[in-house]
C-alpha positions as CSV (number, residue, x, y, z in Angstrom):
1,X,-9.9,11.8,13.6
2,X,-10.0,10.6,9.9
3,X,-6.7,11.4,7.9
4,X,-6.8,12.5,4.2
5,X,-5.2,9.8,2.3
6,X,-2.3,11.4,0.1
7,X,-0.8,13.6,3.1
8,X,1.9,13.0,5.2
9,X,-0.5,12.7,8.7
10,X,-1.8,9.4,6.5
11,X,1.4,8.0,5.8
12,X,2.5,8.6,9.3
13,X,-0.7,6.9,10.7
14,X,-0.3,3.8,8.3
15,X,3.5,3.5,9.3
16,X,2.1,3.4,13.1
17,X,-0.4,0.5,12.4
18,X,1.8,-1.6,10.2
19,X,4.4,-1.3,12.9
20,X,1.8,-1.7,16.2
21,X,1.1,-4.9,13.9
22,X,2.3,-8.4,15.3
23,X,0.8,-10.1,12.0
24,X,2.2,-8.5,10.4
25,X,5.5,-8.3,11.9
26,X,5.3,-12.2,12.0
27,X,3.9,-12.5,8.1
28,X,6.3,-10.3,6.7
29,X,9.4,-10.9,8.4
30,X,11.6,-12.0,5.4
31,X,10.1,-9.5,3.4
32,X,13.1,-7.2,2.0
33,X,11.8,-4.1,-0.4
34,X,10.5,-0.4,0.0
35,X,7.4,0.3,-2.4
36,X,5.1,2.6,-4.1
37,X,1.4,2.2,-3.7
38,X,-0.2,4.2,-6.2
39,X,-3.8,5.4,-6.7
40,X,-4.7,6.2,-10.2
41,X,-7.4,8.3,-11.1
42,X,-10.8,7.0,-12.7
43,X,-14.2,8.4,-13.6
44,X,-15.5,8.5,-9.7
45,X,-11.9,10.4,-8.1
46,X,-9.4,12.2,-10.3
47,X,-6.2,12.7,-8.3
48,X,-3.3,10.5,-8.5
49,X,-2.0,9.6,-5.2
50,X,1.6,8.2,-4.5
51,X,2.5,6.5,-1.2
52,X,5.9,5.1,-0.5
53,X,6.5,2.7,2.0
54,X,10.0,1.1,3.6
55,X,9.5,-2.1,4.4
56,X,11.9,-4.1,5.9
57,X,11.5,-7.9,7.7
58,X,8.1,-7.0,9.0
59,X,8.6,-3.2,9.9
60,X,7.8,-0.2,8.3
61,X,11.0,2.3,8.3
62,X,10.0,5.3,6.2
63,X,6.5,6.3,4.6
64,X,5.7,9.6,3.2
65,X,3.4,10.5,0.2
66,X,5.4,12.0,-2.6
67,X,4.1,14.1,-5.8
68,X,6.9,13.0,-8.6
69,X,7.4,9.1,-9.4
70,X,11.3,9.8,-10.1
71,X,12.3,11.1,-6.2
72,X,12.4,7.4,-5.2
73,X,13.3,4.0,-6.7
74,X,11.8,1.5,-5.2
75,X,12.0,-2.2,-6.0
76,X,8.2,-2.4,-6.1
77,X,5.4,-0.5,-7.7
78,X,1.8,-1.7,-7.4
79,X,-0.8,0.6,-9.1
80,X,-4.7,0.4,-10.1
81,X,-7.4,2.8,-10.4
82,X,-8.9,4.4,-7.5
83,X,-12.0,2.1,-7.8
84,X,-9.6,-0.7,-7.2
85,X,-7.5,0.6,-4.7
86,X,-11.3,1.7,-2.5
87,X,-11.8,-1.9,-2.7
88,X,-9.0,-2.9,-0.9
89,X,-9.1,-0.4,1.7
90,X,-12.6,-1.6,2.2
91,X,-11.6,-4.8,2.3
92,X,-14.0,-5.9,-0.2
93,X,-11.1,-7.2,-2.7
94,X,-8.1,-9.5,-1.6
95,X,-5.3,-8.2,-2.9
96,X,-3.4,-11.4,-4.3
97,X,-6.1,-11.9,-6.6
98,X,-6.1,-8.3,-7.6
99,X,-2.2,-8.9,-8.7
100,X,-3.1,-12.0,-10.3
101,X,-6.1,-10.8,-12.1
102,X,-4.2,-7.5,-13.5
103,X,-7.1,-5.1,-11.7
104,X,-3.6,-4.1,-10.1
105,X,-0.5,-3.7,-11.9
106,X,2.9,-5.0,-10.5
107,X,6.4,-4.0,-11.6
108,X,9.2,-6.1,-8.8
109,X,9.8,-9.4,-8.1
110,X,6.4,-10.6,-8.0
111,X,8.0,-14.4,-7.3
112,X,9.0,-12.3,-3.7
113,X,5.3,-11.5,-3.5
114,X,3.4,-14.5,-4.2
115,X,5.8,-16.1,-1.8
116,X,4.7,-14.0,0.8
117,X,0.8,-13.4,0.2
118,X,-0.2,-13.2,3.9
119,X,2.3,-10.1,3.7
120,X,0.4,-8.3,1.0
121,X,-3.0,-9.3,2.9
122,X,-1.9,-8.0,6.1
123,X,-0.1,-5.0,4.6
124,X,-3.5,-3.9,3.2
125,X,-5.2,-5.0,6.3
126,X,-3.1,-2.4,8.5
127,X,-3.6,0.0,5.5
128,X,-7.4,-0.2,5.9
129,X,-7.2,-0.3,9.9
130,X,-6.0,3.5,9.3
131,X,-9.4,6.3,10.1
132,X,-8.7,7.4,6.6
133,X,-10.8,9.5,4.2
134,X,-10.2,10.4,0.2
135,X,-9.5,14.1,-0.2
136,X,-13.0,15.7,-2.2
């Protein structure tokens, strides 16, 4: 069963895999900071999409998908256009070099993230694990 990304069955189902994860358990097990992933539109999809996610030395407390940027205040944001953000999911684009490149935008402690890289990697590898489909 595919979920829609941008509803809460998707953010459930990507909290599952990144805590079924032993990489990621093992990659990300210093990493301290809940985040927003968020989609931004572009010419091919035109819905904004925000995701939230917990994370806490390798597990995933909390993830829901919320409508207003202000309900939360994470100590991470990490945007780019939906084009961007397919990419990854695909696993087409590593998403280090995304950050480092600008094709996604960062706002946090990106010393924390480049210290960790295998996290973000494996954090977007359980993402893309997820049977997930873009609302139409």
């Amino acid at each position: 069963m595919a979920f829609v990304i941008g509803t809460q069955e998707w953010a459930d189902a990507a909290m599952r895999e990144l805590n079924a994860s032993q990489t990621y358990r093992e990659v990300a097990k210093n990493w301290e900071g809940d985040m927003y992933v968020i989609i931004e539109p572009d010419a091919s999809f035109k819905q904004r999409i925000i995701g939230y996610f917990d994370l806490w030395h390798g597990e995933c407390r909390s993830a829901c998908v919320i409508k207003d940027e202000s309900e939360k205040s994470p100590q991470y944001r990490i945007s780019g256009p939906f084009t961007v953000m397919n990419q990854l999911l695909q696993r087409k684009l590593d998403p280090v070099k995304a950050m480092v490149t600008g094709k996604l935008k960062v706002k946090g402690n990106m010393g924390q993230i480049m210290r960790m890289p295998r996290a973000a990697l494996e954090f977007t590898n359980c993402l893309s694990k997820v049977d997930a489909v873009f609302p139409e």
